[in-house]
C-alpha atoms as one frame of an Amber mdcrd trajectory, in Angstrom:
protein
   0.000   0.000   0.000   1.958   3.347  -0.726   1.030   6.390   1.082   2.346
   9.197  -1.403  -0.474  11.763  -0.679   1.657  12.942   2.802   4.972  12.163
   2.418   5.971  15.038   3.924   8.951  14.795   5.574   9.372  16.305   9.769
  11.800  19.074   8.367   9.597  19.589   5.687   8.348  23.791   6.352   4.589
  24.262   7.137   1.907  23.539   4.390   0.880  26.667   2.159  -2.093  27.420
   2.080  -2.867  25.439  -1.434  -2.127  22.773   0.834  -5.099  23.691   3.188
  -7.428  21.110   1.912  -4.668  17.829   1.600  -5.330  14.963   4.654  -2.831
  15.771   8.017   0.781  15.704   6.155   3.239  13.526   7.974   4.873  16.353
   9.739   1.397  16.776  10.741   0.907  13.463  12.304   4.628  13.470  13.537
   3.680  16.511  15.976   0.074  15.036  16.984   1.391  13.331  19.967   2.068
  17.482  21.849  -0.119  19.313  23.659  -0.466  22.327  21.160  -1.879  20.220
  18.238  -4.543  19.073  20.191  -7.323  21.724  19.379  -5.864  22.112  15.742
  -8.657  21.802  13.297  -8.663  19.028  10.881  -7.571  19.956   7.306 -10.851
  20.286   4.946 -12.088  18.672   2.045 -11.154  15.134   3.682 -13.530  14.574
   5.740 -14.756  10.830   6.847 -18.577   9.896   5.767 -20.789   9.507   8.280
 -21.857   5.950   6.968 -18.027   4.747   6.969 -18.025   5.573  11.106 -21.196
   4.036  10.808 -20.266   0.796   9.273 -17.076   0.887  11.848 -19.223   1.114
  14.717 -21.767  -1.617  14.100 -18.807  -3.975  12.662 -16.956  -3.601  15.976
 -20.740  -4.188  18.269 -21.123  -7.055  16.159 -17.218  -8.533  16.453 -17.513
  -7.791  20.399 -21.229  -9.781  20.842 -19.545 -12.660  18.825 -16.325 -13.039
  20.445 -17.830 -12.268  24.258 -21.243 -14.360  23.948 -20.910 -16.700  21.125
 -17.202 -18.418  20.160 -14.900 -20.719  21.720 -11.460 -18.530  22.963  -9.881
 -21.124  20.080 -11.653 -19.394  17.100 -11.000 -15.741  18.405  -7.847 -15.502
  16.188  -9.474 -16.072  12.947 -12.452 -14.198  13.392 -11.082 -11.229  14.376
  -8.442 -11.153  12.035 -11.588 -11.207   9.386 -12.963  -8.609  11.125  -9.857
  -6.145  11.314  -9.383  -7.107   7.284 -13.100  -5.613   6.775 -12.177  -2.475
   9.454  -9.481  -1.921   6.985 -10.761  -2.205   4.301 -13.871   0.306   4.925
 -10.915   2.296   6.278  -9.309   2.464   2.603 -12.364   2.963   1.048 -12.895
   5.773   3.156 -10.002   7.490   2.140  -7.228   6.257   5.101  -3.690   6.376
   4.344  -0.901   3.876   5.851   0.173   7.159   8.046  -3.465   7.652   9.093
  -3.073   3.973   9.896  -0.125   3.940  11.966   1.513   1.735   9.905   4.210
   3.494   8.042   7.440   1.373   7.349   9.588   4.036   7.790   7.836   5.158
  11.339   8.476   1.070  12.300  11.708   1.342  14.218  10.347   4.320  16.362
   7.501   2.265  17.409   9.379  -0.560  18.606  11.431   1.495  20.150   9.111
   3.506  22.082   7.402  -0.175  22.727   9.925  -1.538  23.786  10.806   0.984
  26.655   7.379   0.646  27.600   7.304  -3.057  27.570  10.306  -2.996  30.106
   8.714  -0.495  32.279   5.848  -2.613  32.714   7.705  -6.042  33.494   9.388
  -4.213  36.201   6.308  -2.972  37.687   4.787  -6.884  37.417   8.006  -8.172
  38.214   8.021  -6.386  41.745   4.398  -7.257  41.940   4.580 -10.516  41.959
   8.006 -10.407  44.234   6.223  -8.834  47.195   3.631 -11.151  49.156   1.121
  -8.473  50.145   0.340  -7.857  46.183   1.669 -11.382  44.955  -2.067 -12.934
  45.948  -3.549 -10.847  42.914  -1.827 -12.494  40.483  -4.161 -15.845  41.101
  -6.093 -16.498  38.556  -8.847 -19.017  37.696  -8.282 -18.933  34.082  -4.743
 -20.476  34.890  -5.715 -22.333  37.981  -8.306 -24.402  36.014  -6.550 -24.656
  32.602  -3.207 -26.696  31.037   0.451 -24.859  31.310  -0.019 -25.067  27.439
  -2.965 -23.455  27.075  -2.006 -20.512  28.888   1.563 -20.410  27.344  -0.466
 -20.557  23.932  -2.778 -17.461  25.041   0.304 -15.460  26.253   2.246 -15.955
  23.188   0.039 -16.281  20.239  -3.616 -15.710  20.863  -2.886 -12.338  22.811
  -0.082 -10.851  21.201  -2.460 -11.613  17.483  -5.925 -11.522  18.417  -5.844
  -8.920  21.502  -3.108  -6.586  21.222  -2.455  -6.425  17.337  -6.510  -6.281
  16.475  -7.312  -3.615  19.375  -4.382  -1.443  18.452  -5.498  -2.008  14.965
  -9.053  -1.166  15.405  -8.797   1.537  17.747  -5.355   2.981  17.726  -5.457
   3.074  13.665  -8.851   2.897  11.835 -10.820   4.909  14.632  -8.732   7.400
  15.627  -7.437   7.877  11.893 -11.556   7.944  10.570 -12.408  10.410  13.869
  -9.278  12.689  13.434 -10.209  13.790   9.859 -13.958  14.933  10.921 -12.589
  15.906  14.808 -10.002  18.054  16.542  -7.182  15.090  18.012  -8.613  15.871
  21.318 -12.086  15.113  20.194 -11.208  12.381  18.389  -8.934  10.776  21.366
 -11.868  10.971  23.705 -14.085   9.311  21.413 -12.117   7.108  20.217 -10.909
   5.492  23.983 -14.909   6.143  25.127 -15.794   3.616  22.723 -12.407   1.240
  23.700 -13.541   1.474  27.627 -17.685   0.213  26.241 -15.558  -2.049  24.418
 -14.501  -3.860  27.616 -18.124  -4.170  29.067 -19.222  -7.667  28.374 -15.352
  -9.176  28.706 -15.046  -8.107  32.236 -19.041  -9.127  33.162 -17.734 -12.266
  31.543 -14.855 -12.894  33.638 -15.943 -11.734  36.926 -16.329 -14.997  38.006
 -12.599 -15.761  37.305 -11.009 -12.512  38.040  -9.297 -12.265  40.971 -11.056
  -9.177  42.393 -14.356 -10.473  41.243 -15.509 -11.477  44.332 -15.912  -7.973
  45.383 -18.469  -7.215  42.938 -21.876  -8.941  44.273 -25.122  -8.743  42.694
 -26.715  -6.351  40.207 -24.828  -3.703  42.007 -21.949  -5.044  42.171 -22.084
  -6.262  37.777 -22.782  -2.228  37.053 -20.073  -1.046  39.690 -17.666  -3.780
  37.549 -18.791  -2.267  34.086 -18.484   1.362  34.931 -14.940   0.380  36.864
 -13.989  -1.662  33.849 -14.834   1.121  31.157 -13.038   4.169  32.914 -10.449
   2.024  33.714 -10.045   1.200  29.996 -10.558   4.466  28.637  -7.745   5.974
  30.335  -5.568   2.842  29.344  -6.808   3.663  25.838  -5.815   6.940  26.093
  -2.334   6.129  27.090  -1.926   3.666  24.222  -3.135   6.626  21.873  -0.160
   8.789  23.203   2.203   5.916  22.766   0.848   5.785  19.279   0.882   9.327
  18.317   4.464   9.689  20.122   5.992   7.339  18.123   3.196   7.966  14.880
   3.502   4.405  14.413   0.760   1.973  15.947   3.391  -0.645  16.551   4.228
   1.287  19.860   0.597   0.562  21.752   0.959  -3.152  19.942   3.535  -3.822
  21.982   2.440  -2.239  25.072  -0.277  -3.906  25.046   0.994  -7.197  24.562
   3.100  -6.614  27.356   0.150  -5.384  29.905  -1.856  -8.773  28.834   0.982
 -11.201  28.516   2.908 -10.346  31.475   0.493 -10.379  33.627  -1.100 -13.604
  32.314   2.998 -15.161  32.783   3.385 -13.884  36.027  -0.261 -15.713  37.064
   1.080 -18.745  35.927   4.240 -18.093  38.119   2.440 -17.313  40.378  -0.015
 -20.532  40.713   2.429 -22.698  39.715   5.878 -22.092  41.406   5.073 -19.641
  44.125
């Protein structure tokens, strides 16, 4: 996929204003990440249809019914690799670059390295964790208690890192954020964008309450809606973080990874955990 309508270079000097109506340049996108583009406007004539967000928003309700209420963990990596390939797809049709995307090869070895430092920070944090006693009893978890050493080795290392981390960042990170920045100011489109990423995480965590380690704090009707509302401020400031990472680096890869590592690492130090401690 080439990307030839902003390849605008970071030393490139400001857009004229012929330029006023061309998509965010990559300088553009390369600065998004500070304060002082936040309230910029979007650039005109580029603007997102209303039925593309449309088609975004009922194709991620559907993919998060299906994958919460209706398949087996096993199929989760197909289907919502299917799903991100239609996400992107509507995405392209919609006008989306592989900037808007996050996906720019030459923005790659930023992202991991922004990743990675974030990856180590939080290994440290789960690392210490899991070393002292008084937080160490978090880290049980039904989901390994009552499942094989391979099946949670194959969820840390391939079903997370493809059909969590990668298809999130994807679907959030890249074709939201890139579809709600063109109509939105990057605040704006931040906000909504991690709003819909915490309502994302509604049915998982009513799902797992029963396996969670905190869940038995949550009792009753009550105790499901004080879960939810925990569960999707909790997420929408996480999703806000991994849209900084993202815009930091302008390269989606970043949030990929620190992702990964907030899912894995935790799931690996559970197994620890139950297992050896």
């Amino acid at each position: 996929m080439s990307d030839t309508e902003d390849e605008q270079s970071p030393s490139d000097p400001a857009p004229t204003p012929s330029q006023a109506d061309e998509p965010w340049t990559l300088a553009a996108w390369d600065r998004m990440w500070h304060p002082s583009t936040w309230l910029r406007k979007p650039p005109g004539g580029h603007h997102i249809h209303a039925w593309h967000i449309a088609a975004i928003l009922a194709l991620t309700g559907y993919a998060n019914v299906v994958a919460n209420r209706v398949l087996d963990p096993w199929w989760h990596i197909p289907f919502n690799l299917g799903i991100l390939g239609v996400a992107v797809a509507i995405a392209r049709h919609a006008g989306l670059t592989v900037t808007d995307l996050g996906y720019r090869k030459d923005r790659i070895r930023r992202g991991l390295v922004v990743g990675g430092i974030v990856m180590a920070i939080i290994g440290g944090g789960i690392t210490i964790g899991v070393a002292i006693p008084a937080t160490r009893e978090f880290f049980y978890d039904d989901r390994v208690i009552d499942r094989s050493v391979s099946a949670v080795v194959f969820d840390a290392f391939i079903r997370i890192p493809i059909a969590t981390a990668f298809y999130e960042e994807t679907l959030f990170r890249g074709v939201l954020f890139g579809m709600f920045v063109r109509r939105w100011r990057p605040l704006w489109a931040a906000l909504a964008t991690s709003t819909f990423f915490g309502l994302w995480h509604i049915l998982p965590t009513i799902q797992t309450l029963d396996t969670n380690p905190a869940g038995g704090l949550f009792q009753g009707v009550a105790g499901v809606v004080a879960a939810a509302a925990g569960a999707v401020a909790g997420t929408a400031i996480a999703g806000l973080a991994f849209l900084w990472l993202r815009l930091r680096a302008n390269s989606t890869v970043a949030p990929v990874l620190a992702h990964i590592a907030t899912n894995t690492f935790a799931l690996l130090a559970a197994l620890l955990v139950v297992h050896l401690l």
